[in-house]
N, C-alpha and C positions, 0 to 999 in steps of 0.2 A: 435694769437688765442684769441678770447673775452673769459673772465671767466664768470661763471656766474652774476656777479654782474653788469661785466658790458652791459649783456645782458640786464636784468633789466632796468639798465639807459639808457640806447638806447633807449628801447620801450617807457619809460615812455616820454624821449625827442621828439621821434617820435611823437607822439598824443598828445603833448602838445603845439608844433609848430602848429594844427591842429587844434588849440582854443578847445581842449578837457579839459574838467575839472578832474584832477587829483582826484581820490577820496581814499582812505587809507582802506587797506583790512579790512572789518566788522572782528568780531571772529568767529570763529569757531562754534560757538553757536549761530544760527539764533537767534535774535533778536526779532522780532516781526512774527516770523513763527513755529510753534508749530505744525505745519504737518510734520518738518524735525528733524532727529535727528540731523545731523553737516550741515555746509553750504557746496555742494556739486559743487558749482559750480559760477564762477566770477557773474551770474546776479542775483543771490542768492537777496541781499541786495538790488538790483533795480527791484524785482518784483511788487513794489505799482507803481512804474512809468512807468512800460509797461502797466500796468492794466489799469493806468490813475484814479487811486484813492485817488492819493496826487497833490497838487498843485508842478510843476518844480520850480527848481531852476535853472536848467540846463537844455541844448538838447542833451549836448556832453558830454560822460564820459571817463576813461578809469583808467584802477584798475591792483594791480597785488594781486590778491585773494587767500588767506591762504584757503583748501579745502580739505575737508578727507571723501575717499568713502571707501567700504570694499565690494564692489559686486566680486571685482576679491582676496578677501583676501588670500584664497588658492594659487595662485598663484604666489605670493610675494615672492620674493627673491630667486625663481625657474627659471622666465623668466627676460629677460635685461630689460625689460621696467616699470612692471608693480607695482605700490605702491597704500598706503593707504592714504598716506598725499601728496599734492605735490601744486604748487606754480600756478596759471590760469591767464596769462596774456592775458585781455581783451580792447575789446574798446564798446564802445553803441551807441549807440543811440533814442534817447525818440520823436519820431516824425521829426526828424529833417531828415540825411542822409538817403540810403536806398542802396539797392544794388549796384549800380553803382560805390562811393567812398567808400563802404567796400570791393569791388575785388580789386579796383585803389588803396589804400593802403596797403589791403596788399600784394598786388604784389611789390610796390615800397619798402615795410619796406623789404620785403624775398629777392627780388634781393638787391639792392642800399645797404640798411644798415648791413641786414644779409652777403651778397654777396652768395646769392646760385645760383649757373651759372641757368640762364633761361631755356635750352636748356635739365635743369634733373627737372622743377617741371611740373608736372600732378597735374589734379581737378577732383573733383568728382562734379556733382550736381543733384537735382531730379530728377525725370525721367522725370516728363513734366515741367520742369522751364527752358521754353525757353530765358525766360527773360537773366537769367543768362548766358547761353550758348550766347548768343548775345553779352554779355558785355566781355565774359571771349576770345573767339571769335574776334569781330570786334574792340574791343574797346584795349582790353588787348594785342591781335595779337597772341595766342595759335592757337597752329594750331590743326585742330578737331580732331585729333587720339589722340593728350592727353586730352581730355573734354568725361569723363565716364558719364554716365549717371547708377543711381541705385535708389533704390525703398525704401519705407519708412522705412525700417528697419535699413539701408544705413544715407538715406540722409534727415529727418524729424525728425526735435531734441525737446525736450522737453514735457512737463515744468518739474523743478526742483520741485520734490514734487507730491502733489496728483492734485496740481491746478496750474494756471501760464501760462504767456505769451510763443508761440511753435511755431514753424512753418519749412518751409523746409529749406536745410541749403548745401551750398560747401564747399569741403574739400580740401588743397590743401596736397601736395603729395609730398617727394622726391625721387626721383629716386638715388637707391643707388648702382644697378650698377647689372648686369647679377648674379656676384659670391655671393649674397641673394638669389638669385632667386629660384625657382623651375624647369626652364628652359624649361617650357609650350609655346611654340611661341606664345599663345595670354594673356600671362601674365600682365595684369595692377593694376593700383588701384581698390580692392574688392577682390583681390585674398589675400590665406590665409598665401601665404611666404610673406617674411621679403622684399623683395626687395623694394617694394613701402610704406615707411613710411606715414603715413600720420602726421603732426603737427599742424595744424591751421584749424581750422571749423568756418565757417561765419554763423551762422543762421539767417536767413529772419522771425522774429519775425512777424508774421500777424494774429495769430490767439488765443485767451485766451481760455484754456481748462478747463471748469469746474472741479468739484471735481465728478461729473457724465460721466465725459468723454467725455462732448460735446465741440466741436467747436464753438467760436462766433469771428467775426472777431473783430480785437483790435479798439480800438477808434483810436489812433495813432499806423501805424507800425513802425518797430523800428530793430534796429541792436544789437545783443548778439551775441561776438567775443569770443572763446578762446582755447588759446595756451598755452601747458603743459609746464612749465619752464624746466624741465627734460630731456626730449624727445626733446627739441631744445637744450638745449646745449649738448644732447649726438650727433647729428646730426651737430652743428658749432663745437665742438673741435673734432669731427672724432674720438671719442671715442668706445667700443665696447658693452655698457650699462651704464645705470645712474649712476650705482655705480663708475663709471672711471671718472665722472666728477669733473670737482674740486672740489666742496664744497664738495661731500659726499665720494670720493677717502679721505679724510682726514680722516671720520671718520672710513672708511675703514682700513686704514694706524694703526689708533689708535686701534680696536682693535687687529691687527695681532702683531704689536708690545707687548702690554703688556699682552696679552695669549701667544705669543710665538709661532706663531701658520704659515702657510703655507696658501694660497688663492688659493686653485682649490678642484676641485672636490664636495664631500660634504660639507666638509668646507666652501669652495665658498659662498654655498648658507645659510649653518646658518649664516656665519659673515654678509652677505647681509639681512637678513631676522633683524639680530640685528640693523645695519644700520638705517632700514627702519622704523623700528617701534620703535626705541626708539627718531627716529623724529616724527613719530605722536604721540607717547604719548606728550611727549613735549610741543608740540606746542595745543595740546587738552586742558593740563592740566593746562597750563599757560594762556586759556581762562577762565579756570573754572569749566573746565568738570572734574568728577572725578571718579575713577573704582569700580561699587557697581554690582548689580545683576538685573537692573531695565534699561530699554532704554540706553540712549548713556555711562550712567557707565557700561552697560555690554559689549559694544561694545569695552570699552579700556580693559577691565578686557580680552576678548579674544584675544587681540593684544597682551599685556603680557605674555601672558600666553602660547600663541603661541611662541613669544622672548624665554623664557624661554625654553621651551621644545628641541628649536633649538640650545639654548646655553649647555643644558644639555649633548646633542649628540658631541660637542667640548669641554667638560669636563669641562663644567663651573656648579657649584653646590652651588654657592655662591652668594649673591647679586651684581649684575653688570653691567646691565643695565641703572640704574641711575649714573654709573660713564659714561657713554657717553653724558649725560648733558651738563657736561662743555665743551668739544671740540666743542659739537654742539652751543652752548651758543656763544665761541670763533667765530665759523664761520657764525655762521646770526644773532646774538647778535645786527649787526648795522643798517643791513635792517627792525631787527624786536623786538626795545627795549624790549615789553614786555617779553621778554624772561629772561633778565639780570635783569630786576627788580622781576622777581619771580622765578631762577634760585633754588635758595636752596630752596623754596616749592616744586617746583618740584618733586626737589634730594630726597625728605624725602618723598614724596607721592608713587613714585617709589621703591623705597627701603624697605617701608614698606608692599606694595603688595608684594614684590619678596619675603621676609622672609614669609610670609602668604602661599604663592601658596608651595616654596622650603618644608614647612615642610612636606606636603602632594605627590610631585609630584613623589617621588622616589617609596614611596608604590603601587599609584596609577598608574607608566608605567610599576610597576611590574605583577598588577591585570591585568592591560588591555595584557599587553605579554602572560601572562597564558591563559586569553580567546582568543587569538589571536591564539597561538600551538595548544590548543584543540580544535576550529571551524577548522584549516588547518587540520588537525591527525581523524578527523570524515568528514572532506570532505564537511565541511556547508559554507556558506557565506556570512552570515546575522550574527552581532553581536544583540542579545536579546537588545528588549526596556530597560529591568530591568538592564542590565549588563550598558549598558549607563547613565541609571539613577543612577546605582550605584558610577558609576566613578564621575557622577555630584555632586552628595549632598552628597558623603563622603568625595571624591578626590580633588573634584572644577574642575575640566576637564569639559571645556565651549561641549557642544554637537556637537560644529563644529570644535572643536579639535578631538576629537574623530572621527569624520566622518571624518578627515583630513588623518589621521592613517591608519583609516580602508582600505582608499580607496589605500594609499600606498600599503597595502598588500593584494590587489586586493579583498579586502571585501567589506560588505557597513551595514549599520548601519539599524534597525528598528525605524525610529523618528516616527512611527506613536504608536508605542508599549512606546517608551519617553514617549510622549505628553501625552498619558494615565496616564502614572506614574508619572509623573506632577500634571495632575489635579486630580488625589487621593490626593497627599497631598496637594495641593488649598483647597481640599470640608475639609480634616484635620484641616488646619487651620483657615477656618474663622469662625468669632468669629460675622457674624451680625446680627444671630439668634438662640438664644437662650431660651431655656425651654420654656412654652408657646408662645413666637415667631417663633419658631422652626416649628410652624405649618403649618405657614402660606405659605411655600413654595408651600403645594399641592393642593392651592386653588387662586393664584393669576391669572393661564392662564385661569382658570373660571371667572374671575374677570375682565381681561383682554378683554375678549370677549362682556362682555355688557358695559363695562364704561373704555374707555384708558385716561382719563384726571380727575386732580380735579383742580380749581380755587383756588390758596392761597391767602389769603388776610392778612395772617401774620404778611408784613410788616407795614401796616396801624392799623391793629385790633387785640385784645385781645380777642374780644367776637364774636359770627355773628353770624347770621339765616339763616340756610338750608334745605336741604331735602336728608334723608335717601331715597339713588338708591341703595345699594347693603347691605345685612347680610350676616354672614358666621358664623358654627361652628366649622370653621378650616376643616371640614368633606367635606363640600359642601357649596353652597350657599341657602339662609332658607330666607323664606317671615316672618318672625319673632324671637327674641330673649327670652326668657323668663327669670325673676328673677332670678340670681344665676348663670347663662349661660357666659359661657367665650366666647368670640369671635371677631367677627373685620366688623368693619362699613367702609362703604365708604359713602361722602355727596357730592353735586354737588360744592359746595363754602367751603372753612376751615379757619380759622384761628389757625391750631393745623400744625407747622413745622418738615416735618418727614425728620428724621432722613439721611443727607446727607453731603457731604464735610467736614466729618470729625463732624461737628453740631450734637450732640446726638437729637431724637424728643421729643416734645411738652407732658406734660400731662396735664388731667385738667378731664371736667367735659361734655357730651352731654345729654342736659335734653330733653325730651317731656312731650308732655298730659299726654302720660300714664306710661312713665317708665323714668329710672337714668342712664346713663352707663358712667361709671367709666374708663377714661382713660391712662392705664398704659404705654404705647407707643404710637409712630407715623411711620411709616415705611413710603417709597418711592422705587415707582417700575416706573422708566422713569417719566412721568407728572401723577400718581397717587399715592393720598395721602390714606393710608390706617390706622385708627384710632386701636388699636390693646389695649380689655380689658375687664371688665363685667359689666353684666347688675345689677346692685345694686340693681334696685326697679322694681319693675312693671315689663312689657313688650317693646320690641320695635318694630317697622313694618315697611319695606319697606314701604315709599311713607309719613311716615310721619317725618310733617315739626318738628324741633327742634332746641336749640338754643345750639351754642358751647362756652366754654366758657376756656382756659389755665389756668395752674398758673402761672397768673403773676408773681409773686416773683421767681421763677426754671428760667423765661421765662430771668428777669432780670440778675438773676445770670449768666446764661449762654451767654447772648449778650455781657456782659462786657467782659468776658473769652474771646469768639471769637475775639471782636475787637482788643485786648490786642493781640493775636494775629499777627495782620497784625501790629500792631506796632513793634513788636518785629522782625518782618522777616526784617523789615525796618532798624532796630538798628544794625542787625543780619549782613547785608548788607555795612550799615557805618563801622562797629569795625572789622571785616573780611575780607572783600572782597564781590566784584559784583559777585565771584562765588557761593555764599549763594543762594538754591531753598529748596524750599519748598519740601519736603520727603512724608511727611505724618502728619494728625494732629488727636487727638479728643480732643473735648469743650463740657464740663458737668458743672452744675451749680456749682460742688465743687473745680473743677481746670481745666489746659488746659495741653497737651503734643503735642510739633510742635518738630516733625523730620526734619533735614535740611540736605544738603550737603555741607559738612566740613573735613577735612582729619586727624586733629589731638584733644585732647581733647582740650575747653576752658582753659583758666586758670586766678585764682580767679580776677583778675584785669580787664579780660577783659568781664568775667561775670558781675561785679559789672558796670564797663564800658554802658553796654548794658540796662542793671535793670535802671540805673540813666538815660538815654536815652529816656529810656519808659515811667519812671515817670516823666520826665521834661514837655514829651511829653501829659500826663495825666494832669499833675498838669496846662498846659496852655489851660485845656479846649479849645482845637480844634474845628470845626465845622466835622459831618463825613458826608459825601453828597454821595448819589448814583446816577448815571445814568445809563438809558437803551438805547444802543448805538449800533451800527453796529461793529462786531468785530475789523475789521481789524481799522475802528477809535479810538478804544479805546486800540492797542496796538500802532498806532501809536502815542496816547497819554502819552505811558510810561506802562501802565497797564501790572502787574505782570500776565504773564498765567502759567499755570502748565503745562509740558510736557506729552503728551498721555492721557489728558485731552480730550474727545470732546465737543467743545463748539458749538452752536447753528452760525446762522449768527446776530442774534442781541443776545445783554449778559446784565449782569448787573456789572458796575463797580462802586467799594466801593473805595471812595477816603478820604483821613483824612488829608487836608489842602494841602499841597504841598510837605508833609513828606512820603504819601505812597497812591500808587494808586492798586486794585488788581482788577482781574476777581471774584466775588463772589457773591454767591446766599442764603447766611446767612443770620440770624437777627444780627443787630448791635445796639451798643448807637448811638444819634444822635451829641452826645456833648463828647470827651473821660474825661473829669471831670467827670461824672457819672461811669468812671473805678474805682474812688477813688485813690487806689493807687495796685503797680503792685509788685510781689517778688516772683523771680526763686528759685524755692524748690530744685533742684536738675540736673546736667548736667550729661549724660551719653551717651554709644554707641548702639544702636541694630544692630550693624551689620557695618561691611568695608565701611569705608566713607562714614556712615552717622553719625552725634551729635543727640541728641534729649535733648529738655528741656523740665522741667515740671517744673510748676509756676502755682499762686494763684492770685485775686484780690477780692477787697470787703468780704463777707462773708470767702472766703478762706483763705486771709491774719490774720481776727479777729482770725479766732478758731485754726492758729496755734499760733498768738500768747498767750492766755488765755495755749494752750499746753504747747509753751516752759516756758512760767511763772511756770506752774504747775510742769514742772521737776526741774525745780533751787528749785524750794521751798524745793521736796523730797531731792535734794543733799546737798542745805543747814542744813536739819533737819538729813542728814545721818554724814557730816562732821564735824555737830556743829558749824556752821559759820554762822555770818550774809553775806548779799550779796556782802557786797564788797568785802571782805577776800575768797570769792570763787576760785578765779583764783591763789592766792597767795597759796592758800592749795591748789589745783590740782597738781602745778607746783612743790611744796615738794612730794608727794605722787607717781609722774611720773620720779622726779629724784631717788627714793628709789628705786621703781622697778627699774630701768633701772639698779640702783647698783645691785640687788640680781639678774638678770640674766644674769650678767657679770660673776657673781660668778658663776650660775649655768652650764654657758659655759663653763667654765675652766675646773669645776667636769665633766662635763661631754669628752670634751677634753681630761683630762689624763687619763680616762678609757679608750675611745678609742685607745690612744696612750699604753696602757699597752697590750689590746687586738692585738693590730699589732704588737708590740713586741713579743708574744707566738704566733701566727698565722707562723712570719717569720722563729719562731726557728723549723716550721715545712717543711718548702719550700722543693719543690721535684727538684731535676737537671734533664731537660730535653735539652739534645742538650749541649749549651752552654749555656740555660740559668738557671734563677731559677723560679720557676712557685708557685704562691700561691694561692691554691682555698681550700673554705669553703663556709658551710652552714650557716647563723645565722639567730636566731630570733627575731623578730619585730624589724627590722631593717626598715627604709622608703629607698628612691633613695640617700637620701640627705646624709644622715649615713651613705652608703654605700659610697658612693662617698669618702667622709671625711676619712673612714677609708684605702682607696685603695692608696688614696695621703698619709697617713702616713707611712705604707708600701712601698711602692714607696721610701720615702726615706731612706731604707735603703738598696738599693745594684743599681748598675746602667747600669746590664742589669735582668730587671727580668719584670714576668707576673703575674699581680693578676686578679683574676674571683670570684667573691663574690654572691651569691644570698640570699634571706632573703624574707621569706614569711611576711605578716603582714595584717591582716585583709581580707581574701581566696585573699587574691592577691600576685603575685610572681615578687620580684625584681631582677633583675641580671645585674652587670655591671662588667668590661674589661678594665681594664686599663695595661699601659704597659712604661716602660722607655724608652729615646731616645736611650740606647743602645738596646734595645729590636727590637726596632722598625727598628735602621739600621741591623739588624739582619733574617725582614723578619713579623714581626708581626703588624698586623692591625686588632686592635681592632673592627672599626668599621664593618669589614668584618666578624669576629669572632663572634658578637654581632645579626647581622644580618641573621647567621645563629640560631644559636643557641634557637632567640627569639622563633621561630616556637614551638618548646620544650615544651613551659610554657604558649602555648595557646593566643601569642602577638606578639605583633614587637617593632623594636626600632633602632636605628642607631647613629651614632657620629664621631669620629675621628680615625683616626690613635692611637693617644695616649691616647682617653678614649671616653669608648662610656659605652651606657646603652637602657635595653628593660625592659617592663613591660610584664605582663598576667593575667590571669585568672586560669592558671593550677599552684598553687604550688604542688600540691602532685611529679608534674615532675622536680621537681630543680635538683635532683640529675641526672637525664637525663641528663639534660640540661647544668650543671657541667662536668663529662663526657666528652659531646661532647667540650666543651675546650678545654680539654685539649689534645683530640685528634687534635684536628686542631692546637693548638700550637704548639702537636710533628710534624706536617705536613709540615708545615709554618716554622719554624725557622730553619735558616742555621747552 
C-alpha cells in the first residue's frame, strides 16, 4: 500500500521524468495577489505565466501546493472527504503541452503508477469539447458510456480569484463500486452518491477572465492540473475517509488516546473537525498568517473557534489544540521544513487564542442555548440580528459559528439584522470626521455631482495656481464665501495632501484678489481633494483664480514620519519574521503609530534591535525614488501591498534603495538623511495579534528630549542629587520600599490568618463535612481568595463560601479541600450557580472557583444558596 509520502514521490518523479520543472509549494499567503486571501489552488503562484505577463523561465511545471479554502467550512469533519487545508498535486503547462499529453499522462500516472484497474475510471468533460472526447476516446481507448459530458457549472474551472487564466476542464472518476451507489440504473459521474469519486481535474486553460468578468483568449494556452493529496490516498489505501489515511489516522490516534476517548458517533466528528483544523491552522500560521478580526486573521480566528466549540462538546475546556502541533510537526515536519523551524511560534500563537476565546465560550454557549429554548418554546425560527451581534462582540462567536448552531437546531440566523448592528458600531467608531469636519459628510454627493476629480501636484509643489470650481457652507453648495465663514473649497489642481493612507492632510494658506482662507484640513473622497477651513479676509467666489500655498514645515515634519515608516515595516520584517504586514498606520507632523501583525509583545532587545536598523538606515542617507508602474509590475518587483486594499492598475511605488519597496500614495523625503534620526516611544497591543508602535523623528525626537532632560532635573532637585548619583539614589529608595512592603505583607498575613482561625471555630457540619461561609467587608477577589486557602488549611474535608462587597460590587468565591471534593463538591458548579444572585458570573475549578457582580445588597442570597447546594451535593 503507498503512504502518503510516497504518493508524493511518485507524482513529483512522474513529471519530472517528463522534463517538468519541479517548482516548491508558494505560502499560503499569495505573494504577489492581494485579491486572495489564502492560495487556493496549485496555479495560484503561476498566474503571471498564464497571463503571459512575466518573461518564462520554464514551459513545464509541476508543484504539490500547500492550499486552504473554507467555502465548504461547515461541513468539515461532518463528511469523509471534505477539509480546509489540503495538499494540490499539480502539473502545467505555459504554452508548451495542451490537451493531448495532459489526458496521455494522467491516464498513464492513474493506471501504471497509481494502478487503478482501467476498467473502474470514468471522465467527465464540457459539453461541447469534442476535442477532448476524441483524445479520451480514440487516443486513450475509453469506451464512450464512460466519457460524461456536463455543462459549465461541471466542467469550466476558474480563475482563482476575481481575475486569472480559466477555461473548460476533465475530470477523471473512480468507480468505487454498486455498494456507494444510490442504485439509479443511469447512475455516473455528476450524480450526487458517493459511488463515482472524482480525483483529478485537467483544465484547458484558454481563456483570461477579467476582473469584469469578461473573457479574452490567452496569449499562450496552457495546462492547470490538480489532484487532492487526500482524496487520492483515501482512494489507493482503500480507506473509508481522509482521516483513516496514514498521515492524519496519526493524529487521529493522538487524540483519542490522550482524551481517553472512543471514535464514533459524535465524537467521530469533533476529534475529525480537531484533526483538520489544527492542520490548517498550522500550516497558515507557520506562513505568517495570524488570527485577528480583519480578512485572513478572521478566517483562522473562525477555524479555532469552531476547533474549540467541537472540542468543548468531548469535554475538552482547556487549551489543546496547540498540543496537536507536534505530532503533526512529527508527520510532515520533512515534506515541509517550515513547519519545525517555526513549530513553537505556532504552539504559543495557538494556545494563546484558545485561553482568549475558552474565557468567554462557556457563558457565551450558555446565552446562545437560552435564545435557542425560548425561539423553540415560542415556536420562532430566526435568531435576532442583535442576539448574534451579541454573541459576536461580547462572546467572540465568529457569525458563522452561530449560523452553524443555529442551523443544527433547525433555526437560521437574521445576518441581515447583524450587518446593521455592525455598522452602527462602524459609524460609532470612526474617528475621520470630526467637529467642524463632521459636516462635510452632508455635502460631498453635492460635490460629487459637479467635480469627481482634483489634480495633486503635492509631490513636485508646495505652492500652485488654480481655480475655485466648488464652495460650500457645509449646508449646501454657495457661489461665494464671505469674511469669517467656515467652509470647504474644492480647486481644479492642489498642492494641499488630503488626508489618506493613514497620512493626516495638508494645511496652509489659499489667497485671491479679494479674500484669505485659512486652511485647517485637507480631506479625500476617491480622486477628490477637498480644502476644509475659513475665510480670514475678504470674500471668495466660485471661478476665481487663486494661489495655494502648505506649510511647509507640518509638510516636512510629517514626510519624514511617513517615510520613517516604510523603514521600519522593513526592520520590522528583518528582526521578526516575513510574517510582519502592515495593520494600520497614522503620520502627523508630531509622531507616527504603525500597527503590524505580530503574535506576541517585542521585547526590549529586539525593539532597540529595530530603532538601530532604521537609524543606520537614516544615518546612510539613502536615495527614496518613486515610480508609477503597472501593478502587477511592481509586485512582481517585490513591492509591499496591503491586503483588501484596492489598488488602481497603474500605482505608485516608494522604493528606499534596495531596503524596502512599498505601494504608496504619500509624500516622502527624497533622501532618508533628511529623517535626522528615528526613536520608538512606545510598543503596545490594540487588539489579538496585532503590535502597534509609536515613534518620533526630527522635531519629535527634540521636544522629548528637552522633556525627559526637564524631568531628571525636577527628580534631581526632589532627591538632592547631582545627575550621576540619580540612579544610585533610586535604587536605595526602591530597595526600602520593597523592605516595608514585605513587612506590610506579613501584617497583613497574620490578620488574615487570625480572621480564619475565628471564622473556622465557627464552621457548621453538614453531611460529613464542615462548611464555612461569611460575609466580609472590603474585602477584593484577591483577599478572599487568601483567606479561603488559610482556612483550608485547617481540616481536610471541608467547604468555604466567602463573599465581600467592596466598592457597590460583590465578590463571592468557593473553595473546597481534596476530601470535600472526593465527597461530591465542585466549586465551580456551585460558583456558577450562585453567581446569578449578585447580578454576575464567574467560574473555576473543582477546588476553588470565584464570581463577581453588581448586586451586593444579594450576598446574603447568594450565601444561602451555598450552602444549600453543599447540603445537596455532598455524600
Amino acid at each position: 500500500m503507498m503512504k502518503v509520502h510516497d504518493l508524493r514521490t511518485s507524482f513529483i518523479t512522474f513529471f519530472k521524468e517528463r522534463d517538468h520543472r519541479i517548482v516548491p509549494s508558494s505560502s499560503l499567503i499569495p505573494k504577489d495577489d492581494p485579491t486572495l486571501l489564502f492560495t487556493t489552488a496549485g496555479m495560484v503562484q503561476f498566474k503571471p505565466m498564464f497571463a503571459g505577463t512575466v518573461e518564462l523561465e520554464y514551459t513545464r511545471a509541476a508543484s504539490i501546493q500547500k492550499c486552504l479554502r473554507t467555502s465548504d467550512l461547515e461541513n468539515v469533519g461532518k463528511t469523509k472527504r471534505h477539509c480546509t487545508f489540503f495538499e494540490m498535486l499539480g502539473n502545467f503547462s505555459f504554452g508548451d503541452y495542451f490537451k493531448k499529453e495532459a489526458i496521455q499522462w494522467a491516464w498513464e500516472y492513474s493506471t501504471d503508477v497509481i494502478g487503478f484497474p482501467k476498467e473502474d475510471i470514468w471522465v467527465s468533460i464540457y459539453i461541447d469539447d469534442d476535442e477532448a472526447f476524441d483524445i479520451w476516446h480514440k487516443n486513450i481507448g475509453l469506451p464512450k458510456e464512460k466519457i460524461v459530458r456536463l455543462g459549465k457549472e461541471d466542467n469550466f474551472w476558474g480563475p482563482a480569484g476575481d481575475s486569472g487564466a480559466c477555461g473548460p476542464c476533465s475530470e477523471l472518476y473512480l468507480d468505487r463500486g454498486p455498494s456507494f451507489g444510490c442504485g439509479k440504473p443511469d447512475c455516473k459521474p455528476g450524480c450526487d452518491c458517493e459511488r463515482f469519486l472524482e480525483f483529478w481535474n485537467l483544465v484547458f486553460n484558454q481563456y483570461f477572465q477579467d476582473t469584469e468578468g469578461v473573457l479574452h483568449p490567452l496569449p499562450r494556452t496552457g495546462i492547470d492540473t490538480g489532484m487532492g493529496l487526500e482524496r487520492l490516498a483515501t482512494l489507493v489505501q482503500n480507506v473509508d475517509s481522509i482521516y483513516q489515511t496514514d498521515e492524519l489516522k496519526g493524529l487521529v490516534d493522538y487524540i483519542v488516546k490522550t482524551r481517553n476517548i472512543s471514535y464514533n458517533g459524535d465524537t467521530q466528528i469533533a476529534v475529525n473537525v480537531l484533526v483538520e483544523h489544527a492542520r490548517a491552522l498550522t500550516f497558515a500560521i507557520s506562513d505568517g498568517a495570524y488570527p485577528s478580526n480583519e480578512g485572513r486573521g478572521y478566517v483562522l480566528r473562525r477555524i479555532l473557534r469552531r476547533a474549540l466549540r467541537y472540542g468543548r462538546q468531548i469535554g475538552i475546556h482547556e487549551p489543546f489544540v496547540y498540543t496537536i502541533v507536534d505530532p503533526l510537526v512529527a508527520a510532515m515536519g520533512k515534506q515541509y521544513p517550515e513547519l519545525s523551524d517555526t513549530k513553537e511560534n505556532v504552539k504559543a500563537v495557538i494556545k494563546g487564542e484558545e485561553e482568549r476565546f475558552l474565557e468567554t465560550i462557556e457563558n457565551g454557549m450558555d446565552r446562545l442555548e437560552e435564545i435557542i429554548k425560548t425561539l423553540t418554546r415560542k415556536g420562532e425560527s430566526t435568531i435576532s440580528g442583535n442576539d448574534v451581534f451579541v454573541l459576536y462582540d461580547t462572546f467572540g462567536f465568529p457569525v458563522e459559528m452561530t449560523e452553524e448552531i443555529a442551523r443544527e437546531n433547525g433555526l437560521r440566523i437574521d445576518r441581515e439584522g447583524f450587518e446593521y448592528k455592525m455598522e452602527e458600531q462602524r459609524n460609532r467608531g470612526r474617528q475621520s470626521w470630526k467637529g467642524v469636519e463632521g459636516r462635510i459628510d452632508g455635502v460631498v454627493g453635492e460635490i460629487l455631482k459637479k467635480v469627481q476629480s482634483t489634480q495633486f501636484e503635492g509631490y513636485e509643489k508646495y505652492d500652485s495656481e488654480s481655480e475655485i470650481i466648488v464652495l460650500s457652507d457645509f449646508e449646501g453648495l454657495k457661489s461665494h464665501l464671505n469674511e469669517g465663514q467656515e467652509g470647504l473649497l474644492v480647486v481644479k489642481n492642489t498642492p494641499f495632501y488630503g488626508e489618506s493612507g493613514g497620512q493626516v492632510g495638508d494645511t496652509g494658506y489659499i489667497i485671491g484678489d479679494s479674500g484669505t482662507f485659512r486652511v485647517v484640513d485637507t480631506k479625500k473622497s476617491g480622486d477628490l481633494i477637498v480644502h476644509i477651513g475659513q475665510v480670514e479676509k475678504g470674500t471668495l467666489q466660485e471661478g476665481t483664480k487663486v494661489r495655494l500655498s502648505i506649510d511647509g514645515l507640518r509638510r516636512n515634519l510629517t514626510r519624514a514620519n511617513h517615510t520613517a515608516t516604510h523603514l521600519l515595516q522593513a526592520a520590522l520584517r528583518h528582526v521578526l519574521g516575513q510574517h510582519v504586514k502592515q495593520a494600520g498606520s497614522l503620520v502627523d507632523p508630531q509622531h507616527f503609530r504603525f500597527d503590524f501583525s505580530h503574535f506576541k509583545a517585542m521585547t526590549q532587545e529586539e525593539i532597540q534591535q529595530v530603532e538601530a536598523i532604521v537609524n543606520e538606515k537614516i544615518w546612510g542617507a539613502l536615495p527614496v525614488n518613486t515610480a508609477i508602474l503597472p501593478l502587477q509590475e511592481a509586485l512582481n518587483q517585490g513591492a509591499m501591498a496591503v491586503f483588501d486594499e484596492k489598488y488602481s492598475d497603474i500605482v505608485r511605488m516608494v522604493s528606499i534603495s534596495d531596503f524596502s519597496k512599498e505601494l504608496c500614495g504619500g509624500t516622502h523625503v527624497d533622501n532618508t538623511g533628511k529623517i535626522g534620526v528615528f526613536r520608538i516611544m512606545r510598543e503596545s497591543s490594540p487588539g489579538a495579534g496585532v503590535r502597534r508602535i509609536e515613534g518620533v523623528t526630527l522635531k519629535g525626537v527634540y521636544e522629548r528630549l528637552i522633556h525627559e532632560h526637564a524631568i531628571v532635573r525636577r527628580i534631581m532637585g526632589l532627591l538632592e542629587v547631582n545627575e550621576s548619583n540619580i540612579e544610585k539614589k533610586v535604587a536605595e529608595m526602591l530597595e526600602k520600599v520593597s523592605y516595608l512592603e514585605k513587612e506590610l505583607e506579613k501584617a497583613k498575613a497574620a490578620g488574615l490568618k487570625d480572621i480564619a482561625r475565628e471564622l473556622y471555630t465557627k464552621a457548621e457540619h453538614i453531611n460529613s463535612l464542615k462548611f464555612v461561609s461569611a460575609s466580609l467587608q472590603n474585602m477584593d477577589a484577591e483577599a478572599l481568595r487568601t483567606l479561603a486557602d488559610y482556612i483550608r488549611e485547617l481540616s481536610d474535608t471541608l467547604v468555604v463560601c466567602l463573599a465581600s462587597s467592596k466598592e457597590n460590587k460583590a465578590f463571592i468565591i468557593a473553595a473546597a479541600t481534596k476530601g470535600a471534593i472526593d465527597k461530591g463538591i465542585d466549586c465551580g458548579a456551585i460558583i456558577k450557580t450562585v453567581s446569578k444572585e449578585i447580578g454576575g458570573g464567574g467560574g473555576g475549578r473543582k477546588e476553588l472557583a470565584q464570581a463577581g457582580g453588581k448586586s451586593p445588597e444579594h450576598i446574603a442570597k447568594a450565601l444561602a444558596k451555598c450552602r444549600e447546594i453543599v447540603l445537596h451535593s455532598s455524600k
